[in-house]
C-alpha positions as a Python dict, from the first residue, in 0.01 Angstrom:
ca = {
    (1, 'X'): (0, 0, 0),
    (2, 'X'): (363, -67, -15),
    (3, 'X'): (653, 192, 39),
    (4, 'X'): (997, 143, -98),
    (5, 'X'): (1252, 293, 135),
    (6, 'X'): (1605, 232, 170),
    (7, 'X'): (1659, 249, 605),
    (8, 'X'): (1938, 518, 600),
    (9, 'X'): (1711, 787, 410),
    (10, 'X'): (1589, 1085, 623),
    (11, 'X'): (1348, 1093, 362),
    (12, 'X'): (1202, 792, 388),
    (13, 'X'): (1213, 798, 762),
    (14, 'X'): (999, 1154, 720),
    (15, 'X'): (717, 920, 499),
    (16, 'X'): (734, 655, 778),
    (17, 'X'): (665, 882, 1059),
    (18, 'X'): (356, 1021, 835),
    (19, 'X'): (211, 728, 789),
    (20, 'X'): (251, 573, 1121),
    (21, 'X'): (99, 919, 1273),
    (22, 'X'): (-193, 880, 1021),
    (23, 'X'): (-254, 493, 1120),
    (24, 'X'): (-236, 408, 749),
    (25, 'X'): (-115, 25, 702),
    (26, 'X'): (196, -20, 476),
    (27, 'X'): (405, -334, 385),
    (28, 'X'): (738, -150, 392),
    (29, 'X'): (991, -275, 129),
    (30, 'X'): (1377, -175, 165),
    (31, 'X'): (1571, -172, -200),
    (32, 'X'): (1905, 31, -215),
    (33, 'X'): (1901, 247, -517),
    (34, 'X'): (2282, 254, -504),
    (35, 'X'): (2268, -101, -582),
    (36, 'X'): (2341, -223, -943),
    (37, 'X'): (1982, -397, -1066),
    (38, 'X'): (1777, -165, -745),
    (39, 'X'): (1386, -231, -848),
    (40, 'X'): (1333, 153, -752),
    (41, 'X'): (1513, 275, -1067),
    (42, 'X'): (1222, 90, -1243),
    (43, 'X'): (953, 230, -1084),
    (44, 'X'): (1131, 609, -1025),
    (45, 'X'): (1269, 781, -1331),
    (46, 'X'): (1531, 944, -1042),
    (47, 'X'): (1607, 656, -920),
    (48, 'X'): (1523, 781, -537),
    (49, 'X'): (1366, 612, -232),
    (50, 'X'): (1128, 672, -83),
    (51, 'X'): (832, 569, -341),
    (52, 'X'): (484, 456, -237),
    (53, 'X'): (316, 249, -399),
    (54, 'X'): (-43, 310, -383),
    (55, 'X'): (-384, 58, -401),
    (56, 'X'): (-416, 163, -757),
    (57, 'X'): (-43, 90, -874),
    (58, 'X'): (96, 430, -950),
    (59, 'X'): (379, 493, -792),
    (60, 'X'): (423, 882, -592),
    (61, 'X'): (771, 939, -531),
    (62, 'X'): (951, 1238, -333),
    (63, 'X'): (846, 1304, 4),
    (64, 'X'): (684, 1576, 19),
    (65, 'X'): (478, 1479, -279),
    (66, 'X'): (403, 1158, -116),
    (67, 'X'): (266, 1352, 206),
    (68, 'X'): (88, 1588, 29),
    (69, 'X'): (-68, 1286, -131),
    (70, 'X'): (-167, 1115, 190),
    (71, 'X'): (-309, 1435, 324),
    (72, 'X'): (-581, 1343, 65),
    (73, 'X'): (-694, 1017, 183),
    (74, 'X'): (-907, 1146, 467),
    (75, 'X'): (-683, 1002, 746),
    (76, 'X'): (-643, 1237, 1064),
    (77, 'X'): (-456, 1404, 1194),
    (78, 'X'): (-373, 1667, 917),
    (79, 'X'): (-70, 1760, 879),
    (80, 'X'): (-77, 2040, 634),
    (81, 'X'): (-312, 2336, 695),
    (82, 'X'): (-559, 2438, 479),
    (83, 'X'): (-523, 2794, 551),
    (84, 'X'): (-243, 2948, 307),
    (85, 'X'): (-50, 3150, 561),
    (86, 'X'): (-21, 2825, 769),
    (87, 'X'): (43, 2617, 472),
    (88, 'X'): (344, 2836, 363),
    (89, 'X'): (505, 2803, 685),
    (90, 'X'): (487, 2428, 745),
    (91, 'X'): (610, 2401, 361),
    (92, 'X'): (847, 2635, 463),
    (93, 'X'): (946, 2404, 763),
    (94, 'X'): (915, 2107, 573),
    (95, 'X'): (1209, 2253, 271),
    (96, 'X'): (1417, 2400, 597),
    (97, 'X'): (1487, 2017, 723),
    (98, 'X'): (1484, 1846, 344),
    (99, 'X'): (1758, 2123, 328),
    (100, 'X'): (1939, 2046, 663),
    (101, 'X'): (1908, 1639, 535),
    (102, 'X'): (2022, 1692, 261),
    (103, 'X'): (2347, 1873, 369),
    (104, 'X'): (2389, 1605, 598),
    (105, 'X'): (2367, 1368, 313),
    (106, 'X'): (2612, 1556, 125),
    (107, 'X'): (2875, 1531, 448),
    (108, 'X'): (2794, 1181, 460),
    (109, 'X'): (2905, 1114, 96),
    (110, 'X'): (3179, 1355, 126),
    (111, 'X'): (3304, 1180, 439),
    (112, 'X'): (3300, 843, 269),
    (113, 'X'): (3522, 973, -10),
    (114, 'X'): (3911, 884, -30),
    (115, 'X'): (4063, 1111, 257),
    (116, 'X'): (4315, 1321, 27),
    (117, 'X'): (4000, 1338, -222),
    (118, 'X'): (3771, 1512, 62),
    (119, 'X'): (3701, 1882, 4),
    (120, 'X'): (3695, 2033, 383),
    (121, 'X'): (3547, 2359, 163),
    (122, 'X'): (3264, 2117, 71),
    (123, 'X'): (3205, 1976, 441),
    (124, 'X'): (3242, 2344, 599),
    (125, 'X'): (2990, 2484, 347),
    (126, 'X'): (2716, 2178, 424),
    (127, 'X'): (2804, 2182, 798),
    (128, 'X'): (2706, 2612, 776),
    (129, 'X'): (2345, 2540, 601),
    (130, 'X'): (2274, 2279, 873),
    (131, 'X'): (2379, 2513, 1204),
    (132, 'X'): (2231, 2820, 972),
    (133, 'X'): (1888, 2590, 948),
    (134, 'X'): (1894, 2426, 1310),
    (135, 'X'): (1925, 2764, 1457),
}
């Protein structure tokens, strides 16, 4: 099993620490999808990290789907309750940080921009979805 990551990605990271709390072997494979020629745009149609690759060649990509596909190969702990009242609220959880990362993403980028070209709006209205989901 192979996973395509690229090591600044919360998202990635979030896959890692699944699989690693699961004891599931992975060859872990690092490919910048920013970068012209990146091997992920091949494999996803987004063009996103992370993407696992599985025994059988078909490539899962986005997090959560790729967790809710490793829930199925038997391997304990589980992570994701059966029970749908549970199951809603660890989704729930689960979207709540995606959102918080990728606000934080969004800063990042910002940041990274030109400084006259920055929006402070922009920044201010990221930075409020990440206190509004830490807290």
């Amino acid at each position: 099993m192979k996973l395509i990551i690229a090591k600044p990605s919360p998202y990635a990271r979030k896959v890692r620490i699944v699989l690693h709390e699961k004891g599931i072997k992975f060859e872990e494979q690092v490919d910048l999808p920013w970068s012209p020629g990146a091997m992920v745009s091949n494999i996803n149609p987004l063009g996103k990290v992370p993407v696992l690759i599985p025994g059988d060649g078909n490539p899962i990509y986005e997090s959560s789907v790729i967790i809710e596909s490793l829930e199925t190969f038997g391997n304990e702990p589980k992570l994701i309750p059966i029970e749908p009242i549970r199951r809603v609220r660890v989704r729930q959880i689960e979207a709540l940080a995606d959102g918080i990362a990728d606000a934080v993403v969004l800063i990042t980028i910002e940041k990274h921009r030109v400084k006259m070209a920055q929006s402070i709006d922009w920044i201010s209205r990221q930075q409020t979805k990440i206190d509004a989901g830490i807290a």
